[in-house]
PANULUM-33715 format. One line per 10 residues: number of its first residue (from 1); their letters; for each residue x, y, z of C-alpha. Coordinates in steps of 0.02 Angstrom, whole numbers, plus 50000, padded with zeros to 5 digits. Layout:
BEGIN
NUM> a> X:Y:Z; ...
***
This chain:
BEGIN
1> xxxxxxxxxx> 51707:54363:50942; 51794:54178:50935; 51980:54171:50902; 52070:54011:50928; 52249:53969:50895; 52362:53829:50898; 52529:53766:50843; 52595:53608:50748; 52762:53574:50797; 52883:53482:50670
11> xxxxxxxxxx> 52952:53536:50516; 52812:53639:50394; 52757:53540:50243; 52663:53598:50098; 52505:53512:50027; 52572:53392:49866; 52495:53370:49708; 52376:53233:49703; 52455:53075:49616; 52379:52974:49464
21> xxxxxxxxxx> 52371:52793:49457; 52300:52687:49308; 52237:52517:49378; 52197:52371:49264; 52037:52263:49308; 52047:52061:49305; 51911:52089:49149; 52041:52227:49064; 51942:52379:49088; 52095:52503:49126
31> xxxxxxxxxx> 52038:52651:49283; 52125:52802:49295; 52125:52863:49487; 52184:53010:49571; 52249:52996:49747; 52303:53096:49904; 52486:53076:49931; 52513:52975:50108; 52637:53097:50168; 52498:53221:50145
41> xxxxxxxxxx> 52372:53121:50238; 52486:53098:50391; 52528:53277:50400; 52328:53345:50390; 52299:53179:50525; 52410:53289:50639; 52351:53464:50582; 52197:53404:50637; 52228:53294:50790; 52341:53461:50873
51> xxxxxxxxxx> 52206:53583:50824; 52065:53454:50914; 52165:53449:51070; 52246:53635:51088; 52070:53699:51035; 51966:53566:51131; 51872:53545:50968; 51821:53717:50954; 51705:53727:50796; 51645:53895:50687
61> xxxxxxxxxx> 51478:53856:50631; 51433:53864:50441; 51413:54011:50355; 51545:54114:50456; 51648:54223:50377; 51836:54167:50433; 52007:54251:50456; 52153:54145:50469; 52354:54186:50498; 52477:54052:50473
71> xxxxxxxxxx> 52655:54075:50532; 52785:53951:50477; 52961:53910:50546; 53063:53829:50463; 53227:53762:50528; 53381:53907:50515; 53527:53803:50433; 53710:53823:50513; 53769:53990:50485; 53889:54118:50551
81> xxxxxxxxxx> 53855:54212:50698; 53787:54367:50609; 53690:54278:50485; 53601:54173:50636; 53566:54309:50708; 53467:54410:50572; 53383:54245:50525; 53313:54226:50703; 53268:54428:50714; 53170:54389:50551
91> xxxxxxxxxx> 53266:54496:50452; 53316:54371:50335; 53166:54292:50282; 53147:54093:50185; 53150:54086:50017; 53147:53901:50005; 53021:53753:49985; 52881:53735:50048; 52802:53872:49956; 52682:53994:50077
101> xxxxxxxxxx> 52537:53957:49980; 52555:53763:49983; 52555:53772:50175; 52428:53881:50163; 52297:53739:50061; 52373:53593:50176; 52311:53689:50353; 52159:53758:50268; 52105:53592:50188; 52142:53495:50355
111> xxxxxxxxxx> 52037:53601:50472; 51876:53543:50353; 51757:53477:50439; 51870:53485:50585; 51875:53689:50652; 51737:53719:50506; 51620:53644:50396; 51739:53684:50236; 51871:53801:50190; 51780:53925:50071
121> xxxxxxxxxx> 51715:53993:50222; 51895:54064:50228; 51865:54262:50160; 52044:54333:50213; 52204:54268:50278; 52384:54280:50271; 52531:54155:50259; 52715:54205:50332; 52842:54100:50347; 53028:54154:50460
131> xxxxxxxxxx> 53194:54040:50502; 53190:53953:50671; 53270:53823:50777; 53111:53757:50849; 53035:53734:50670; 52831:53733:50697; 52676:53823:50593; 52562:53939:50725; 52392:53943:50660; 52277:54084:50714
141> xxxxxxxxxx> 52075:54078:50657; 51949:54223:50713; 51759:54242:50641; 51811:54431:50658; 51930:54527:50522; 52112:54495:50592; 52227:54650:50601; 52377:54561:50551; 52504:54716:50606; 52460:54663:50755
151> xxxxxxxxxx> 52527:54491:50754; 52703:54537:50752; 52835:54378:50791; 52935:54403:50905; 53155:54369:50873; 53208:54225:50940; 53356:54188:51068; 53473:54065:50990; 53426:53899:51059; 53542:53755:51089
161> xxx> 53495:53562:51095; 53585:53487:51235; 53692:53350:51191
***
């Protein structure tokens, strides 16, 4: 059994939608093209470069059924006392952008060819995203079913920047 895990520290993104272009040839033939967005790009370059290094470029050969949990922390905006408090016990949960299952196709699509040969190998996972002040996504792959009640995240103590 092979489980690996690592963690991408930085604010969570979601994957964008690919962007159009229509480019005009010097002979006037016009080409329609469909790009990656470069923000994109950059952010599966470093999905990619942590997993390579935290994993030492672990790799689940093809054809192996895959299990993956992604965790997601966003940054907890300024709140009272209370509120901070049931934001960092995950009791009040994110309902803002990026949405689960964007983050879900960025991490999944960046690990191709990377962690495995491509992402349909994926057959069950879960995406979960909580309020934190050390905002990061914690990604978890096994080539056995997960039992995801058993990944439970743990509150956080408030955390302070020092000045």
């Amino acid at each position: 059994m092979a489980i690996v895990s690592f963690v991408v520290y930085g604010e969570p993104m979601g994957k964008q939608r690919p962007k159009h272009r229509t480019i005009v040839t010097g002979s006037g033939k016009t080409i329609n093209q469909e790009y990656t967005p470069k923000k994109t790009v950059n952010f599966e370059t470093l999905v990619k470069t942590e997993y390579m290094i935290q994993t030492k470029g672990f790799y689940f050969p093809e054809g192996t059924q895959l299990f993956i949990l992604i965790d997601y922390f966003l940054t907890a905006p300024k709140a009272s006392k209370k509120k901070t408090l049931e934001m960092l016990s995950h009791i009040l949960r994110p309902q803002k952008m990026p949405d689960w299952d964007n983050v879900g196709k960025i991490i999944c699509d960046a690990l191709n060819r990377t962690a495995y040969k491509d992402d349909k190998q994926v057959v069950d996972g879960r995406v979960r995203k909580f309020w934190s002040q050390r905002p990061r996504i914690v990604v978890t792959i096994s080539n056995h079913e997960i039992n995801f009640s058993n990944y439970n995240v743990k509150k956080e103590e408030p955390y302070y920047d020092s000045p």
